[in-house]
N, C-alpha and C positions, 0 to 999 in steps of 0.2 A: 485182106486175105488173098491179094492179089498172086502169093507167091504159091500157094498153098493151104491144104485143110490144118487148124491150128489145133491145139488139144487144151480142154479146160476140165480143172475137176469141179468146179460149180456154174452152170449157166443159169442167171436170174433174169425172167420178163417181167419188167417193171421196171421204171427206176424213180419211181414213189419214195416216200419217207421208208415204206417196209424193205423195199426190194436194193434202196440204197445202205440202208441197217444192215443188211444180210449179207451183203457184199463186201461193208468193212467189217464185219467179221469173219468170215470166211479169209477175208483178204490177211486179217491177223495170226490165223491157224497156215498161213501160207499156203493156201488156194488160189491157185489159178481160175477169175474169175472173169467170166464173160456178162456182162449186161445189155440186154434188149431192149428197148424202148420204141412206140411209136414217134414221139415228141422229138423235135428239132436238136433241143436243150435238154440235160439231164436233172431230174426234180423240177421240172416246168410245174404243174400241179402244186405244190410246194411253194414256192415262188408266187404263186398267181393267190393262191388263195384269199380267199378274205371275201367280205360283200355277202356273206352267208352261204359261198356255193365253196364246197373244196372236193367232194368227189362229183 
């Protein structure tokens, strides 16, 4: 956003199993969607799970 503020009609923080669900749908009704995540990688959580920890 180096050029400028960008416009979205959905902003989701997370990009979990819920927050990336919400995203492709929103994305299907053609929303402009923004996703926030702490995580490096998107569905890191997701990926890692397993060994009895996932949240």
């Amino acid at each position: 956003m180096a050029g400028g503020a960008e416009n979205y009609d959905v902003i989701i923080i997370g990009a979990g199993a819920a927050g990336l669900f919400c995203a492709a749908e929103a994305g299907k009704r053609g929303r402009r969607v923004l996703i926030i995540d702490h995580a490096e990688k998107i569905g890191e959580k997701i990926r890692i799970s397993g060994g009895g920890r996932c949240n």
